[in-house]
N, C-alpha and C positions, 0 to 999 in steps of 0.2 A: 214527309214534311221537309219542306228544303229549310237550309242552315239559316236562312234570317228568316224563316216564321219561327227555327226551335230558340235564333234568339230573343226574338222580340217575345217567346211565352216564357222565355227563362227570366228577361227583365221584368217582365208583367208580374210574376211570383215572388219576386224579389223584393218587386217594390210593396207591394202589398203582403209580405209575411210579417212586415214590420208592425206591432202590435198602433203605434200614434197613428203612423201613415193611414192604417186601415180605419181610424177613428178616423180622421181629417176626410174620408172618403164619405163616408156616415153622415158626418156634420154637415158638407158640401152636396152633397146630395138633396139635402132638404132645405140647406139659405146660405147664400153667398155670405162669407165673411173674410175679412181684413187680414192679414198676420197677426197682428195686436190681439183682434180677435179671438180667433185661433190660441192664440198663448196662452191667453188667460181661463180657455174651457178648457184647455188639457195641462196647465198648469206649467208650459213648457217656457223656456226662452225664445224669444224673439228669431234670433239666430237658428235656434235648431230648429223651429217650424218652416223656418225660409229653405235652411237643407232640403227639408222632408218636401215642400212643395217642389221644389226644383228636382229632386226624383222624380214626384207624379207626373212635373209637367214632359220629361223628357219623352215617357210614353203619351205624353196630348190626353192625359187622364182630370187633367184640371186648366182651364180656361183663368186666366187675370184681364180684369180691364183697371184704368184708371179711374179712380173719383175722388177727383181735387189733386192734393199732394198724396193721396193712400195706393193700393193695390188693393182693389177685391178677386178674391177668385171664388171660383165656382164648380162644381166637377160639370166635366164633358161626358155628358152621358149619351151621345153620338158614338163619342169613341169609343164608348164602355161597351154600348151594345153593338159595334164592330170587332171589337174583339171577343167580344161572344158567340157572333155568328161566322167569325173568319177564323177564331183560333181556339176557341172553347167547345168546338163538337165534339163525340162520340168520335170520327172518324179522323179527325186529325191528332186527339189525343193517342188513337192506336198507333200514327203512323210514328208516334215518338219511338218506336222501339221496331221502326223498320231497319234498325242494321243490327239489332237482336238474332241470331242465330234461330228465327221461328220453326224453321224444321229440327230442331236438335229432339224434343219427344218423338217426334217419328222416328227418327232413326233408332232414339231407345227402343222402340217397342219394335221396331224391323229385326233389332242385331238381337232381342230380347226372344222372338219366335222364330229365328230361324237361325240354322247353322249351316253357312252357307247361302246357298239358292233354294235351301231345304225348307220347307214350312215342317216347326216342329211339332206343332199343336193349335188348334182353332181359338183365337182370344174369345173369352167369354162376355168380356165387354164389348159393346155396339161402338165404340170411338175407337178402341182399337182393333176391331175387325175392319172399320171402315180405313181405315192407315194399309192394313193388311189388303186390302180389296182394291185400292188406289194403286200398291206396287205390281198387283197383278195383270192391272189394265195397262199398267205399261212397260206388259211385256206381248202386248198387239199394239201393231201399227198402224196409225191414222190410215182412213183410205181405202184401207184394206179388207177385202172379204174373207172369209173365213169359212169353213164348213164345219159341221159339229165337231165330223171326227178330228179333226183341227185343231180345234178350240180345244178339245179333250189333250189333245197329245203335247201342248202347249201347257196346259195346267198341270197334266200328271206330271211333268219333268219335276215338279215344285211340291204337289201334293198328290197322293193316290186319290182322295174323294174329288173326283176336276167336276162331277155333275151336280155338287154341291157349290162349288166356287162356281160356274157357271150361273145358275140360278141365281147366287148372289149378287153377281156378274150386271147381270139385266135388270136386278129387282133394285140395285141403287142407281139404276139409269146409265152405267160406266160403260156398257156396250148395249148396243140392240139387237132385237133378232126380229127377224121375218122369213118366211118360206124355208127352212133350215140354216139360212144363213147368221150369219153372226158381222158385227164390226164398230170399233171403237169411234165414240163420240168425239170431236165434231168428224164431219165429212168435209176436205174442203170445199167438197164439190160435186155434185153430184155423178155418177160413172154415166162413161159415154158407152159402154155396152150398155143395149137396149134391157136385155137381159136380166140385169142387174139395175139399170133406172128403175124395172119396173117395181123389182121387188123393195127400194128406196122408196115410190111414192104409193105402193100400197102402205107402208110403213106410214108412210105423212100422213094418208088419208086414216088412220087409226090415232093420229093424235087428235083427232076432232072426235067429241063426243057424240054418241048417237043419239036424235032425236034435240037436237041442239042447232037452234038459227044463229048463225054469226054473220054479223057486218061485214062487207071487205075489208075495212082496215082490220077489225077482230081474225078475219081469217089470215089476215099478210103479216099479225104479229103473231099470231100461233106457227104459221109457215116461218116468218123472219127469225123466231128463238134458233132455228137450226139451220138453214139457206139463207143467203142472200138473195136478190133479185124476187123476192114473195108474190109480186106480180106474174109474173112468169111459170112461176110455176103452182100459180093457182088456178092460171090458165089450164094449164097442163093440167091440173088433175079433173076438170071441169072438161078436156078432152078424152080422157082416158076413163070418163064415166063414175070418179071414183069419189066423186065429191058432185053435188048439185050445185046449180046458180040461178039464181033468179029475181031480179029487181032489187040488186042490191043485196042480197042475201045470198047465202054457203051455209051449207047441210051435208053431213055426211049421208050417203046413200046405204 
């Protein structure tokens, strides 16, 4: 959230934690009335009503027009419901607490299981195995291929059981595997050994379910989750036999 949305939501709560103000919103919501008006439903002076409007108006929460020598105003319910759909979401209330220190539990629970590089013990909780299964993956390198015995010599430095971290490895999607190979998600790109291409789009062609017709655009966002260019290399798999095509349609073979 950048600094004039967290102030305009700081004003916005402000104005309305005031117990009148948030009546005067109430009132205005269902019929335009006067200051006088106003005064006399909430039992308030003249004066302080005119305060409490001139807050609301400052966030454009309340509209005045003239009639005769009076003010009426009215609430802006335009504005109500843009600041509901611009500053009242789920996701921008989180980002209030984007310069909160959100990695600090992880780190608890990292310095918590391990001493050192050392993993001391397997969290029995699933949130924090998966914290534990995150720092593991990055300790492979984007890009990079890997062979079992690899993968294994890389985990036991940290844990003896690596054929269990492995499994867990693959089964939370944090690395793949195909033809014994192993390699951390994303790719930036697919490898220009042939070699290695292929066992990458045998791997693609397993992300499509068997027995399952997909659209092209279905099949270029199933390929796009992981590659770019999804054209191309739906082509490609449709060369390499490893995918079917036909009028508009993609089938794993």
């Amino acid at each position: 959230m950048t600094q004039e949305d967290f102030q305009t939501l700081l004003q916005f709560f402000k104005a309305l934690a005031d117990e009148n103000r948030l009546k005067m919103v109430g009132i205005l919501a269902d019929q335009e009335c006067s200051v006088e008006e106003l005064a006399a439903i909430l039992h308030l002076k003249a004066p302080t009503v005119s305060h409490h409007l001139a807050k609301l108006k400052e966030l454009n929460l309340v509209d005045m027009r003239p009639e005769g020598n009076t003010h009426v105003y009215r609430l802006n319910a335009e504005a109500l419901r843009n600041s509901n759909k611009q500053l009242l979401t789920p996701e921008k209330m989180a980002s209030l607490v984007d310069d909160v220190e959100a990695d600090a539990w992880e780190r608890k629970v990292l310095k918590d299981f391990f001493d050192g590089t050392q993993l001391k013990e397997i969290p029995a909780s699933r949130k924090k195995r998966s914290v534990i299964l995150r720092w593991f993956a990055n300790q492979f390198t984007e890009s990079v291929f890997y062979k079992e015995a690899e993968v294994n010599e890389i985990l036991q430095a940290h844990n003896a059981d690596a054929a269990f971290w492995r499994r867990e490895l693959v089964g939370a999607n944090l690395m793949q595997r195909e033809n014994g190979f192993y390699w951390r998600m994303p790719l930036a790109e697919l490898p220009g050994s042939p070699a290695k291409r292929s066992i990458i789009l045998k791997w693609l062609a397993n992300q499509f379910e068997d027995r399952t017709l997909y659209r092209e655009s279905e099949a270029d966002e199933m390929i796009g989750r992981y590659f770019p260019h999804a054209p191309a290399l739906r082509q490609e798999l449709v060369e390499a036999e490893l995918i079917q095509g036909e009028d508009g349609y993609y089938w794993k073979l």
